[in-house]
C-alpha positions in Angstrom: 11.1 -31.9 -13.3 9.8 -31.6 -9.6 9.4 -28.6 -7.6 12.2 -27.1 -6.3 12.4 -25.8 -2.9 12.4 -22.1 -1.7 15.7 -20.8 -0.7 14.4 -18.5 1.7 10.5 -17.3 2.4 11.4 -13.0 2.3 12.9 -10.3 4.4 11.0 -9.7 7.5 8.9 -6.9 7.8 7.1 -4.9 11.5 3.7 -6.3 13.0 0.5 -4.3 12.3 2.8 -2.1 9.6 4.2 -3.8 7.0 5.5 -7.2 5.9 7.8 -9.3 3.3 6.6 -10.6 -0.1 6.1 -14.4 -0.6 8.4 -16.6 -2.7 7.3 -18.2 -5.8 7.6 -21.8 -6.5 8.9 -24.2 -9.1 9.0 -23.9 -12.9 7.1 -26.9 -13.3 4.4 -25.9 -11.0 4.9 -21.9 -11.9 3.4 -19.6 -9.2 4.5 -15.9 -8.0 4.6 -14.8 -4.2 1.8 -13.0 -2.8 3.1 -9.2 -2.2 3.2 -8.4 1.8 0.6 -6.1 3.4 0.4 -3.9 6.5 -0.4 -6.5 8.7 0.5 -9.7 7.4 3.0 -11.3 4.8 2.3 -12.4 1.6 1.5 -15.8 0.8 4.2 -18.4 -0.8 3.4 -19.9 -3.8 2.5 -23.6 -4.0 2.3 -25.9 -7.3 -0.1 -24.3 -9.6 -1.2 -22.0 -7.4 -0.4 -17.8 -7.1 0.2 -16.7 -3.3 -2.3 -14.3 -1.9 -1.4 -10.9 -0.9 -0.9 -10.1 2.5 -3.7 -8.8 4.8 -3.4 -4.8 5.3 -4.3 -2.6 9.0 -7.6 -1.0 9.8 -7.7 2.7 10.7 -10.3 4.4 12.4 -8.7 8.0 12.1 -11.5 9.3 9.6 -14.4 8.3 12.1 -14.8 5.0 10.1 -12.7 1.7 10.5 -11.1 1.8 7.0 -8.4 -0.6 6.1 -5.5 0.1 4.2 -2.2 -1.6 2.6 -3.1 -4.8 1.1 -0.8 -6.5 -0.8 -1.4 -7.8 -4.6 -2.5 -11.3 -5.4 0.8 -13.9 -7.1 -0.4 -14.8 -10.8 -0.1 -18.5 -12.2 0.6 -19.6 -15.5 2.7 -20.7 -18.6 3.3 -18.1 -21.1 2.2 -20.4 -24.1 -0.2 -22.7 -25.5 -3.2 -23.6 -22.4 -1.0 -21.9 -19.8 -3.9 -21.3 -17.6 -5.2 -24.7 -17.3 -5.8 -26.2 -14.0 -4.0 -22.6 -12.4 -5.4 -20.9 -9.4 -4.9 -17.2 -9.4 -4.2 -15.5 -5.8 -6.2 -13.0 -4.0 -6.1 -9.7 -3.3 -5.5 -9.1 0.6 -7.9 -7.1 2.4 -6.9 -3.3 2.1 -7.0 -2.2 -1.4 -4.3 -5.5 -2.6 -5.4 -6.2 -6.2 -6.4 -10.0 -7.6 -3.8 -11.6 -10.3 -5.3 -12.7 -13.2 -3.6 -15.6 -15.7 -3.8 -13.7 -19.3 -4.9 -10.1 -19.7 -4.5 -7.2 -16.9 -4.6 -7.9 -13.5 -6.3 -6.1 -10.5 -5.0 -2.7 -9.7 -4.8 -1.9 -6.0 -7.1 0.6 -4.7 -6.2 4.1 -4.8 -6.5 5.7 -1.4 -5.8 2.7 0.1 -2.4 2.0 -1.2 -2.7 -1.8 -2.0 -0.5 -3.4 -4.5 -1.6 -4.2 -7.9 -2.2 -8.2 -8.9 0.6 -10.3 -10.8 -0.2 -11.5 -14.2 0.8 -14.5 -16.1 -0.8 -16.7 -19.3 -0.6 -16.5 -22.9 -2.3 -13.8 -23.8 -1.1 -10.5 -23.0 0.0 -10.6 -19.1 -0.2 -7.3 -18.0 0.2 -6.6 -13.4 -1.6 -4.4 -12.1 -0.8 -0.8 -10.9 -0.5 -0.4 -7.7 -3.0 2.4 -5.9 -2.0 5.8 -4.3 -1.0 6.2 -1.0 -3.1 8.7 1.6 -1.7 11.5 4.2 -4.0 12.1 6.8 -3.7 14.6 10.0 -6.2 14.9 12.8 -6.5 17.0 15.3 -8.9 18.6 18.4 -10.9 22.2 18.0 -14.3 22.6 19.4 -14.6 24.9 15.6 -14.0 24.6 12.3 -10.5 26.0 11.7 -9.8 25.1 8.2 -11.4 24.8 4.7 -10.9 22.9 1.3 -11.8 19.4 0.3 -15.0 17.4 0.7 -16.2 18.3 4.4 -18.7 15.6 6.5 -19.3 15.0 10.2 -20.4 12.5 12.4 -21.4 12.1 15.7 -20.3 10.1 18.4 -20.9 9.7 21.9 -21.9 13.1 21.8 -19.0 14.6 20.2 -19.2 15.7 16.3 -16.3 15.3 14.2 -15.6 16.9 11.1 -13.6 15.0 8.1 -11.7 17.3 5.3 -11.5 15.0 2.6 -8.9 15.4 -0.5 -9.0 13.1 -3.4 -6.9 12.5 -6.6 -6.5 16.9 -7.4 -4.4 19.3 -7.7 -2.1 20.0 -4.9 -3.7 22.1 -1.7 -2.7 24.7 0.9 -4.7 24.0 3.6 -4.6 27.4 6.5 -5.7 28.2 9.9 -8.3 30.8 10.4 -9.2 30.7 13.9 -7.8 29.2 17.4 -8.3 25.7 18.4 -8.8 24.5 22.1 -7.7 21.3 23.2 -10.3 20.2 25.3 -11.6 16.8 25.7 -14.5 15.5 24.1 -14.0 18.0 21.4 -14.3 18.8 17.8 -11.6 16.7 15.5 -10.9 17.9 12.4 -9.5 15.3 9.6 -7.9 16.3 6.4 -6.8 13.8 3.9 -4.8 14.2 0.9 -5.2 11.9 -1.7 -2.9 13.5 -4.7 0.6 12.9 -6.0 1.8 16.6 -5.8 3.8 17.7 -3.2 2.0 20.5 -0.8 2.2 21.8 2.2 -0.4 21.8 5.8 -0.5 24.8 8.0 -1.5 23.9 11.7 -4.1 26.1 13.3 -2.7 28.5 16.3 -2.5 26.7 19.9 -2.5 23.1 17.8 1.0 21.3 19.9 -0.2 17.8 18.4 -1.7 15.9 16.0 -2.8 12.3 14.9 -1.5 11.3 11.2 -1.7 8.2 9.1 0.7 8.0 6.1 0.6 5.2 3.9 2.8 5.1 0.8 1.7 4.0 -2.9 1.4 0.6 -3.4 3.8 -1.4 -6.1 2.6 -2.9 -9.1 2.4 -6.0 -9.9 4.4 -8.3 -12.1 3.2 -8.9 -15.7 5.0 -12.2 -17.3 4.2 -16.2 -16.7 4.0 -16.5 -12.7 4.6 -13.2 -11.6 4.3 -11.9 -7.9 2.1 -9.2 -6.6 2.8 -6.1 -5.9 3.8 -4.9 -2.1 1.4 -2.5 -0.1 2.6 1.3 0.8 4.4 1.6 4.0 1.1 2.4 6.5 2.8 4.3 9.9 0.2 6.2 12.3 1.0 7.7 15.6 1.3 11.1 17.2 3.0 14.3 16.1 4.4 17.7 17.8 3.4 20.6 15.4 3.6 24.2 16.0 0.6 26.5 15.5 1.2 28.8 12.5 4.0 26.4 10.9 3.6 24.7 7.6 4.9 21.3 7.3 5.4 19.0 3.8 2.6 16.9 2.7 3.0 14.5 -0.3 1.1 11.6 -1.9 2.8 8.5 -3.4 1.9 7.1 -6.3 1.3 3.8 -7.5 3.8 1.9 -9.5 3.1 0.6 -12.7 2.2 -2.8 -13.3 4.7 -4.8 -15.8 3.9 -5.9 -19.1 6.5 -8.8 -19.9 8.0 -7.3 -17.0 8.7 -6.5 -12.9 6.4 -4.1 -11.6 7.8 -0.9 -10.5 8.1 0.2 -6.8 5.0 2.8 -5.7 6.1 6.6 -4.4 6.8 7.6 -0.9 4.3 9.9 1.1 5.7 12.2 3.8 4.2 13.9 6.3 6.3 16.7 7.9 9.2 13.8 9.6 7.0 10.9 8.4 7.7 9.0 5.3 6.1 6.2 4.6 7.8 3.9 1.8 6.5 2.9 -1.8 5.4 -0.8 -1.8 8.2 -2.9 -3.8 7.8 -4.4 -7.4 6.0 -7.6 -8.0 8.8 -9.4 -9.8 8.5 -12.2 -12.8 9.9 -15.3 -13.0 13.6 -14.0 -13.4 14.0 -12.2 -9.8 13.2 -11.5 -6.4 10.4 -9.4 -5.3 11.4 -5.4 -4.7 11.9 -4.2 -0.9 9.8 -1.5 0.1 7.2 -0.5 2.8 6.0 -4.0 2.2 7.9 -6.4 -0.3 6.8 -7.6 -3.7 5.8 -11.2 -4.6 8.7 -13.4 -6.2 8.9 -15.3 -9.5 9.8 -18.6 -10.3 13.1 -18.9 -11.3 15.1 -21.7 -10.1 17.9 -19.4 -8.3 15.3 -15.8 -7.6 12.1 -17.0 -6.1 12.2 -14.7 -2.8 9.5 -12.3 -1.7 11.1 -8.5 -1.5 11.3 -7.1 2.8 9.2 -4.9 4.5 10.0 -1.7 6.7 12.7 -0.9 4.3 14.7 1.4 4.8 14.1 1.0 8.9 12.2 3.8 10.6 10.7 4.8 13.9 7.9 4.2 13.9 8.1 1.3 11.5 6.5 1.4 8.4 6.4 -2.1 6.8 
């Protein structure tokens, strides 16, 4: 039969935070959605053809202009005989978002980075591809170091040094003040990043009122069965935060969800941040249902009445996520 059309192209997600999933297309020209990224949605299938995953947002808040949240490529292909003939698999977005793949194990997204994990389809095995970790970090101004733990570098710029606490994939940490901070301009900043799925908790150094965060969530994995959609990147919010010196506030790390194996993908973990959460990415899906919601959506299937990408920035919050 022809191609059918698209009864809708996904929930809308927030500018420069988070976006919707694509749609998949017909059964006769299988392809899954692309899954939505932090700063643009994924890409709607076409005949033959997987969507690509949406773009993510670049982040300077280490000292280095690092993108996060890509969304997962949309997978193309039968689930028999030469399934992959003639199919074009879609990208990654840019961001950590993982590549689909038609037969064996699709791109995971990048840990750190929070991208979701590639759709699968084919013959042989389908398998989407997990999606990465999310990332907490919290900046702030000292002209000293005020805190240990983690991998610790510095750069200058313009004169000013910085210092970067690092934390990645270990155990849970404490991090604790031992000394005052001035905030000065032109200072010191300080940056500690968690990178870890436990729960923990960050103390802020005495006469610290403020600080800079990123939060971005774990990204969802993609879908693993003929023309399945990627996965949707971890909500990715940034901004500005009262803290109180001496006060210890919640970090956590999302995971990655699992990529699917004749199956959706499952939704990545939240990451908080004291008031901040910042939403899993949503399921790539297969070709039987619509792509999860999350911080950004999941990629949709195929399937002649469930072909919709999953929303972004859901549930709603201020600051919008994705």
């Amino acid at each position: 039969g022809g191609a059918k059309s698209r009864s809708s192209s996904g929930g809308a997600g927030t500018a420069g935070q988070g976006s919707a999933g694509g749609a998949g297309n017909s059964e006769s020209g299988q392809g899954g959605g692309g899954g939505g990224g932090a700063s643009a949605v994924g890409g709607n299938a076409s005949m033959n053809v997987g969507g690509n995953g949406g773009a993510g947002t670049a982040n300077s808040i280490t000292g280095a202009s690092v993108t996060y949240s890509g969304g997962g490529g949309g997978a193309s292909g039968f689930n028999h005989g030469t399934g992959c003939t003639g199919r074009t698999q879609g990208s990654g977005g840019a961001g950590g978002g993982g590549a689909a793949i038609c037969s064996g194990t699709a791109t995971a997204g990048t840990d750190g980075l929070g991208g979701g994990g590639g759709g699968s389809a084919g013959p042989t095995s389908p398998v989407g591809g997990a999606g990465g970790s999310g990332v907490v970090i919290v900046s702030y101004i000292s002209d000293s170091a005020l805190a240990t733990g983690g991998t610790i570098t510095t750069y200058d710029d313009s004169g000013d040094t910085y210092q970067v606490h690092t934390f990645l994939l270990s155990a849970g940490h404490t991090i604790t003040a031992n000394g005052d901070a001035t905030q000065t301009r032109a200072k010191l900043y300080k940056t500690q990043t968690f990178t870890t799925a436990e729960t923990t908790s960050w103390t802020a150094p005495a006469d610290v009122t403020s600080v800079e965060y990123l939060v971005v969530g774990g990204g969802g994995g993609g879908g693993g069965d003929r023309s399945s959609g990627g996965g949707g990147a971890g909500g990715f919010r940034t901004g500005t935060l009262s803290v109180t010196g001496g006060s210890s506030y919640t970090v956590t790390v999302g995971a990655g969800g699992a990529g699917g194996s004749a199956s959706n993908g499952t939704s990545g973990s939240d990451s908080v941040f004291s008031s901040i959460t910042s939403t899993g990415g949503g399921y790539g899906t297969t070709s039987s249902a619509d792509g999860g919601s999350g911080g950004s959506g999941g990629g949709g299937g195929n399937d002649a009445t469930n072909d919709n990408g999953g929303s972004g920035n859901t549930p709603s919050t201020t600051p919008s996520q994705g």
